[in-house]
CHARMM internal coordinates of N, CA and C (Angstrom, degrees):
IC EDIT
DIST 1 N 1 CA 1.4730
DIST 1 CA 1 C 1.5296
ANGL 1 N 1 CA 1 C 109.95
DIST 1 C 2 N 1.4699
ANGL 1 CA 1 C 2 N 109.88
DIHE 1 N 1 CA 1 C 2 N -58.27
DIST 2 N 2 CA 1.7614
ANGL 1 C 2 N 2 CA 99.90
DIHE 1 CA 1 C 2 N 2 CA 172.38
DIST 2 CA 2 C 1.6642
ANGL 2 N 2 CA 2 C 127.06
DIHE 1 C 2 N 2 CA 2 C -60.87
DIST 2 C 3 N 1.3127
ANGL 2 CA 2 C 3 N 104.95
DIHE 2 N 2 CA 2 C 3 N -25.67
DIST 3 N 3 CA 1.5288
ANGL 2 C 3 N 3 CA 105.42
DIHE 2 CA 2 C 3 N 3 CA 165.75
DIST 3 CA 3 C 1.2253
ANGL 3 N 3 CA 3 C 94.44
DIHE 2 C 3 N 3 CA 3 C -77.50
DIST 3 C 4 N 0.9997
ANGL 3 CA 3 C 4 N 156.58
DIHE 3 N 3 CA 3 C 4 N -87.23
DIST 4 N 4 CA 1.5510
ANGL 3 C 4 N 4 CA 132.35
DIHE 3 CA 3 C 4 N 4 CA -166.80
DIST 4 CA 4 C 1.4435
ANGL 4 N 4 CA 4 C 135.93
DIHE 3 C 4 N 4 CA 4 C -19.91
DIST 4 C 5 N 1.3718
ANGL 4 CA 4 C 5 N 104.92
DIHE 4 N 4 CA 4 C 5 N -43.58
DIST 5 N 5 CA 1.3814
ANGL 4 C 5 N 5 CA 110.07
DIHE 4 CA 4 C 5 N 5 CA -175.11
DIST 5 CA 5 C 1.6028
ANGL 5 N 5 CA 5 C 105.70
DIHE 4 C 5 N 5 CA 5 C -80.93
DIST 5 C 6 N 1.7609
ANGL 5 CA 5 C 6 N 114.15
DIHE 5 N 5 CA 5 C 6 N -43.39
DIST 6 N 6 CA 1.7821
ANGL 5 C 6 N 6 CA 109.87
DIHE 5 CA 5 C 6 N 6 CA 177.97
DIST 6 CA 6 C 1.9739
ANGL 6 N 6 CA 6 C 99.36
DIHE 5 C 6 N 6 CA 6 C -49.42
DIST 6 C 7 N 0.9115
ANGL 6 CA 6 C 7 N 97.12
DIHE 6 N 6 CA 6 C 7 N -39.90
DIST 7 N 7 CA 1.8076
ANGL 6 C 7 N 7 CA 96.87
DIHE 6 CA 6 C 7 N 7 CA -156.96
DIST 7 CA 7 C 1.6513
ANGL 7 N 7 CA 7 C 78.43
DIHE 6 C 7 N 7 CA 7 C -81.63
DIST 7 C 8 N 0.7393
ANGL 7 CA 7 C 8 N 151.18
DIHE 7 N 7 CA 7 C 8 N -45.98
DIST 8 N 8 CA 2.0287
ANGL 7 C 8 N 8 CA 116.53
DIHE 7 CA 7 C 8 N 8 CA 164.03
DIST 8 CA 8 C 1.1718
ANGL 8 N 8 CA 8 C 126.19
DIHE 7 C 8 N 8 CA 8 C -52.67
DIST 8 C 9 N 1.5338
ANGL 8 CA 8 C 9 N 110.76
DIHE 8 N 8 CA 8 C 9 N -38.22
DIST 9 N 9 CA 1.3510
ANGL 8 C 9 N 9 CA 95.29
DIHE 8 CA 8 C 9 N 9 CA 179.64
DIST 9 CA 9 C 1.5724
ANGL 9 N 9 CA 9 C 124.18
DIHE 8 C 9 N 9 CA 9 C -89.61
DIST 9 C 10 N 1.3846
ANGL 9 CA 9 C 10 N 124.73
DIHE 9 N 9 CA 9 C 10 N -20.51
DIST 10 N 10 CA 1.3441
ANGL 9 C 10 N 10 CA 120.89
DIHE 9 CA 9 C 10 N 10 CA 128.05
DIST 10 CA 10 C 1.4174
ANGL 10 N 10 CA 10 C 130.26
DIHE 9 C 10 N 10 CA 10 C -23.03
DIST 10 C 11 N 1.1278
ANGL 10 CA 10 C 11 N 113.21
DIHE 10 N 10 CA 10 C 11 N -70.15
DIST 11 N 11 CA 1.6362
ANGL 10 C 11 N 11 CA 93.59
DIHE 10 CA 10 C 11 N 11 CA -177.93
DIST 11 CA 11 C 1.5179
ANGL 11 N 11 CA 11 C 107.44
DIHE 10 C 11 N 11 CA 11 C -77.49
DIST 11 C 12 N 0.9987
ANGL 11 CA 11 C 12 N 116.97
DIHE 11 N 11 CA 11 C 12 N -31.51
DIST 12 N 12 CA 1.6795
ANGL 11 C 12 N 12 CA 103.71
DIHE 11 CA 11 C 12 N 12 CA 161.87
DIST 12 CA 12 C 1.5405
ANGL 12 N 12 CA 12 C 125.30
DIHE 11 C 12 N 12 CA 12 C -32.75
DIST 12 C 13 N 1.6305
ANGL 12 CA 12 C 13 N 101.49
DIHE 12 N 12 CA 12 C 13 N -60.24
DIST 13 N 13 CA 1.1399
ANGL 12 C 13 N 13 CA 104.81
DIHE 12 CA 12 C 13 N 13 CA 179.95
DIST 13 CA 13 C 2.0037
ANGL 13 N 13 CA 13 C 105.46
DIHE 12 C 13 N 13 CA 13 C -66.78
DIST 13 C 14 N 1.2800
ANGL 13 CA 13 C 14 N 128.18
DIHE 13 N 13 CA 13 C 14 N -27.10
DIST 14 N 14 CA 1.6063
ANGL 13 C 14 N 14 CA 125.13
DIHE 13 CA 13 C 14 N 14 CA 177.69
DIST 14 CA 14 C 1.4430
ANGL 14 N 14 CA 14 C 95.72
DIHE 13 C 14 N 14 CA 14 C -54.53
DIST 14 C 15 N 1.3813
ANGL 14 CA 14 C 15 N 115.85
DIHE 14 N 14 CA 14 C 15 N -47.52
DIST 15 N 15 CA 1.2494
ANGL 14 C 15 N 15 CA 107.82
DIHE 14 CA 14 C 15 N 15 CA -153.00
DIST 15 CA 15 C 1.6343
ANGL 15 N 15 CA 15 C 115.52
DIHE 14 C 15 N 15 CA 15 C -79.96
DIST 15 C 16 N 1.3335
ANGL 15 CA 15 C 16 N 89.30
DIHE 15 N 15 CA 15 C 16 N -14.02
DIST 16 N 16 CA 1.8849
ANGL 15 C 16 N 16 CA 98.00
DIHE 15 CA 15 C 16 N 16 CA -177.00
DIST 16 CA 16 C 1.2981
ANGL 16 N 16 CA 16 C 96.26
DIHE 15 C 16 N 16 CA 16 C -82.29
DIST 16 C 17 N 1.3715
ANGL 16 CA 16 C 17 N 146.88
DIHE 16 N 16 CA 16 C 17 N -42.81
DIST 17 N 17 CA 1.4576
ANGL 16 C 17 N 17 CA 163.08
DIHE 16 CA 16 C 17 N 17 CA -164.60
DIST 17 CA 17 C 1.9124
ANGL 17 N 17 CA 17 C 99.03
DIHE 16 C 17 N 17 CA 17 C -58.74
DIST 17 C 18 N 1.3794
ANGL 17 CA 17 C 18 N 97.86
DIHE 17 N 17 CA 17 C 18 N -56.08
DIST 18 N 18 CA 1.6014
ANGL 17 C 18 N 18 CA 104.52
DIHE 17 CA 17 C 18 N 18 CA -175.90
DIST 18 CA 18 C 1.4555
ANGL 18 N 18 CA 18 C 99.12
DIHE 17 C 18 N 18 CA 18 C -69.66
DIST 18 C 19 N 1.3008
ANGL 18 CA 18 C 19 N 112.79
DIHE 18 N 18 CA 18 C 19 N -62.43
DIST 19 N 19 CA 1.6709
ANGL 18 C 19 N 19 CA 96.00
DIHE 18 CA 18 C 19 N 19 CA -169.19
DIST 19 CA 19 C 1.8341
ANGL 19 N 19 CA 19 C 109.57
DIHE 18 C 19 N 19 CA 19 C -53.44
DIST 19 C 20 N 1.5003
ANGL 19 CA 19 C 20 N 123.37
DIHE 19 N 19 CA 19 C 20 N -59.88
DIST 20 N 20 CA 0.9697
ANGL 19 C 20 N 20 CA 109.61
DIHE 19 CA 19 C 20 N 20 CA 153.08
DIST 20 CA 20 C 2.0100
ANGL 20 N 20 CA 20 C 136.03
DIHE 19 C 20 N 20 CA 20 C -11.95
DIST 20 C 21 N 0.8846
ANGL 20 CA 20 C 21 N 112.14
DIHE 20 N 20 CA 20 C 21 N -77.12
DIST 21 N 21 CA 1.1495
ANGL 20 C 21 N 21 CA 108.84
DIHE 20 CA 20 C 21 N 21 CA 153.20
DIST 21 CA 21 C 1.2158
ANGL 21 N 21 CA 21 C 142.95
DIHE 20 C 21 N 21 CA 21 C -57.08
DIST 21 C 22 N 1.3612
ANGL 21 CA 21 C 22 N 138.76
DIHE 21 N 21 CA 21 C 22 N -19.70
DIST 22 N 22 CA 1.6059
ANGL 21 C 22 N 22 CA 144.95
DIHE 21 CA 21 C 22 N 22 CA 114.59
DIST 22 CA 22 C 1.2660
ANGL 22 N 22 CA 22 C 126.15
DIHE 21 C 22 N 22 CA 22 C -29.18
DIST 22 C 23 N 2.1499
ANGL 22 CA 22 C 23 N 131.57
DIHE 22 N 22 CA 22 C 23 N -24.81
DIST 23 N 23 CA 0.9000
ANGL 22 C 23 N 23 CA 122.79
DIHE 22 CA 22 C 23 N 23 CA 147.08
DIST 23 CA 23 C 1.7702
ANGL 23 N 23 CA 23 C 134.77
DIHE 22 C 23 N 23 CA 23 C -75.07
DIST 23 C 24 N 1.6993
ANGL 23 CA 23 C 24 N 100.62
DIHE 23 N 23 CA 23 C 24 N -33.17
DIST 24 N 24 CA 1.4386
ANGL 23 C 24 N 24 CA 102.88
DIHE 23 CA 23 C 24 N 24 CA 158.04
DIST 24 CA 24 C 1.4848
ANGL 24 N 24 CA 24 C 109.43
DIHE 23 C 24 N 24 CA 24 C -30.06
DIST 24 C 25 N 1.3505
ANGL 24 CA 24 C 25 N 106.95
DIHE 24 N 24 CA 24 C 25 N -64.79
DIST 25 N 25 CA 1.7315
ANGL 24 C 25 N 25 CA 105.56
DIHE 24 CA 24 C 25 N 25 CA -162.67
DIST 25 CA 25 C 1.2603
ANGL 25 N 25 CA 25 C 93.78
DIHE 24 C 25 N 25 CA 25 C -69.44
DIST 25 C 26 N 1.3746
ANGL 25 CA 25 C 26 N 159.24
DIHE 25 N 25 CA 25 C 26 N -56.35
DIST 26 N 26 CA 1.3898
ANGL 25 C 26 N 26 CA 132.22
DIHE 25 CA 25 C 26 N 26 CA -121.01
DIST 26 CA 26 C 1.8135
ANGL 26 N 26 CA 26 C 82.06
DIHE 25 C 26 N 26 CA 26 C -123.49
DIST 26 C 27 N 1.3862
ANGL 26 CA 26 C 27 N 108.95
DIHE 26 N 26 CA 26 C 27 N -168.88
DIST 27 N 27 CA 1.2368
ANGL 26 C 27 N 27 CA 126.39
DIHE 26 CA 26 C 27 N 27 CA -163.92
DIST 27 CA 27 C 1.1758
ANGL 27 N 27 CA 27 C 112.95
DIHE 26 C 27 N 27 CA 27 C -89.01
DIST 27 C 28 N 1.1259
ANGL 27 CA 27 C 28 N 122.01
DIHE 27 N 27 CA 27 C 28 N -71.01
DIST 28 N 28 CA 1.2526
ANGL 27 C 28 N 28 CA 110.85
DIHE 27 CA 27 C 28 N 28 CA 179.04
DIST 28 CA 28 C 2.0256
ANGL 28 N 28 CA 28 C 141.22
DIHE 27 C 28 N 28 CA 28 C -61.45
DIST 28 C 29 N 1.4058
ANGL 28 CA 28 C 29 N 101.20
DIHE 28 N 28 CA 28 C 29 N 92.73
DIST 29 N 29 CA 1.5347
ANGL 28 C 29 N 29 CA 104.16
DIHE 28 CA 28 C 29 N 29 CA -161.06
DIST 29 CA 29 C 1.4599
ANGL 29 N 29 CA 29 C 111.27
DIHE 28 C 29 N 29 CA 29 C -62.20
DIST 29 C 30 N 1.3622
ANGL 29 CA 29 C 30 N 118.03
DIHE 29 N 29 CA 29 C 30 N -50.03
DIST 30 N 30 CA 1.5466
ANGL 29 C 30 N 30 CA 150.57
DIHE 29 CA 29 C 30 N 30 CA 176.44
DIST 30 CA 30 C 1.8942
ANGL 30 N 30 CA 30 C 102.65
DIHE 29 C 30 N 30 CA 30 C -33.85
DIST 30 C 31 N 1.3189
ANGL 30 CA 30 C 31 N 97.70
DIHE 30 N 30 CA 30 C 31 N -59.01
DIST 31 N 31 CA 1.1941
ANGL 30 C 31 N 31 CA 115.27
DIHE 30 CA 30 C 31 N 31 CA -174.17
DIST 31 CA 31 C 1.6859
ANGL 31 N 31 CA 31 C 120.86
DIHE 30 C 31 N 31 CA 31 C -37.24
DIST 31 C 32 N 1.5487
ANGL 31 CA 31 C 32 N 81.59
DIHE 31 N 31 CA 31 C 32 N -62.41
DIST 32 N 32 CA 1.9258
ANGL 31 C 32 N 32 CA 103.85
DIHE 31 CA 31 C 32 N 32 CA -169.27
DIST 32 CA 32 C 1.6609
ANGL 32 N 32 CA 32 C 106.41
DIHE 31 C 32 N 32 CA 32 C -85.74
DIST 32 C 33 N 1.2539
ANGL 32 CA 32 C 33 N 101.45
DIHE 32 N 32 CA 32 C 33 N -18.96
DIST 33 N 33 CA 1.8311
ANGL 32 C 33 N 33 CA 104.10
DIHE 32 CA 32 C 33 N 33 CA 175.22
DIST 33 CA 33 C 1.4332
ANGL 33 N 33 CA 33 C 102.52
DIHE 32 C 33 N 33 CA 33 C -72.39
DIST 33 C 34 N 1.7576
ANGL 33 CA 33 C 34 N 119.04
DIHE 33 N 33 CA 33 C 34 N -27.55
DIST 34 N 34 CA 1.8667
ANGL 33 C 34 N 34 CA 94.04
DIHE 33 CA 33 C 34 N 34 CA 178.07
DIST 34 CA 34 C 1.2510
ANGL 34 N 34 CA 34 C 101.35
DIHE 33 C 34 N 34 CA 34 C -112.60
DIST 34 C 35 N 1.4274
ANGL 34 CA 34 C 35 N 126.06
DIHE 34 N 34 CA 34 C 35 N 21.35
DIST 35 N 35 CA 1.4340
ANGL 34 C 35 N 35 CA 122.85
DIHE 34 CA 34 C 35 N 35 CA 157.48
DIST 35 CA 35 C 1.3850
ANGL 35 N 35 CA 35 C 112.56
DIHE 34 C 35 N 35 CA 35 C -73.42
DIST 35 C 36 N 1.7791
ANGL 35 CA 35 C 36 N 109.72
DIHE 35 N 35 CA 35 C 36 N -52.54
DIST 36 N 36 CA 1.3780
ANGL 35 C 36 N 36 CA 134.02
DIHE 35 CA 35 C 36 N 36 CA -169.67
DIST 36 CA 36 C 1.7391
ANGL 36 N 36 CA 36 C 94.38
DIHE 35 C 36 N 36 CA 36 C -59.31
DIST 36 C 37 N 1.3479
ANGL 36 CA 36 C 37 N 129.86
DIHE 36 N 36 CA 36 C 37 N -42.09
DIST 37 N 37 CA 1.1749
ANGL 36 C 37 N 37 CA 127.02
DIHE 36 CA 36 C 37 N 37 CA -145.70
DIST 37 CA 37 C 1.7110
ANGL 37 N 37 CA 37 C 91.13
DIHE 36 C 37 N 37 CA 37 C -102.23
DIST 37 C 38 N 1.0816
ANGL 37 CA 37 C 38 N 126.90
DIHE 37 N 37 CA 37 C 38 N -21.58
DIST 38 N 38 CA 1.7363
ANGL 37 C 38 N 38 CA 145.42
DIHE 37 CA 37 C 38 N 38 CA 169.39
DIST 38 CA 38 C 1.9055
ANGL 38 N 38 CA 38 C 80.96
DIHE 37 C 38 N 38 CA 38 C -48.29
DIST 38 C 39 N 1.2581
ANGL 38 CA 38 C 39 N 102.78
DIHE 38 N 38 CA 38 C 39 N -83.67
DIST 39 N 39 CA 1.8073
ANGL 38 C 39 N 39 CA 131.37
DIHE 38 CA 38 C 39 N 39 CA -150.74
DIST 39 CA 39 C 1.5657
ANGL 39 N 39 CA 39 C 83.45
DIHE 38 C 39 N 39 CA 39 C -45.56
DIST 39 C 40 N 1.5587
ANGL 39 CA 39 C 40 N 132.65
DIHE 39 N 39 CA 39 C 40 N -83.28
DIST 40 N 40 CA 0.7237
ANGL 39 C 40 N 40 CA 137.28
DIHE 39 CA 39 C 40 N 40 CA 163.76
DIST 40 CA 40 C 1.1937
ANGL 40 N 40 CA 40 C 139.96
DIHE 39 C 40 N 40 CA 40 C 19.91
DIST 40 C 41 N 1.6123
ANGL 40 CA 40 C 41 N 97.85
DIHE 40 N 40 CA 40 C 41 N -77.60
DIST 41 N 41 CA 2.2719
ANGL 40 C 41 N 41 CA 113.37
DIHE 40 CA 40 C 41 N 41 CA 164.98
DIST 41 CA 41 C 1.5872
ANGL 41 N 41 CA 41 C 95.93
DIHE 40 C 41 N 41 CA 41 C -44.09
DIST 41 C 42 N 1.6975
ANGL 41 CA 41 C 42 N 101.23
DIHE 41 N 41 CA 41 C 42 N -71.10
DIST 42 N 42 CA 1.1843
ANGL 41 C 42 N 42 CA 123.72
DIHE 41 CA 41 C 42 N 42 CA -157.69
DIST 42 CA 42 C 1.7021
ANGL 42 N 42 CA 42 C 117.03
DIHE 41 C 42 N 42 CA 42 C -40.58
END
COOR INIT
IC SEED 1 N 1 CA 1 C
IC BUILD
């Protein structure tokens, strides 16, 4: 059960990192910060 939950929140956190970094590059910052921060809670 606790390895389960680190390895979610790990890739949670990978996955917030990439989208994050997909807003660096593109324009809209606003956007992916309350997507990232949506994914995040969730």
């Amino acid at each position: 059960m606790d390895n389960l939950v680190a390895l979610v929140q790990v890739s949670a956190m990978i996955t917030a990192g990439v989208i994050l970094g997909a807003c660096l590059v593109g324009s809209g910052r606003t956007r992916c910060k309350m997507r990232s921060a949506q994914r995040v809670v969730r």
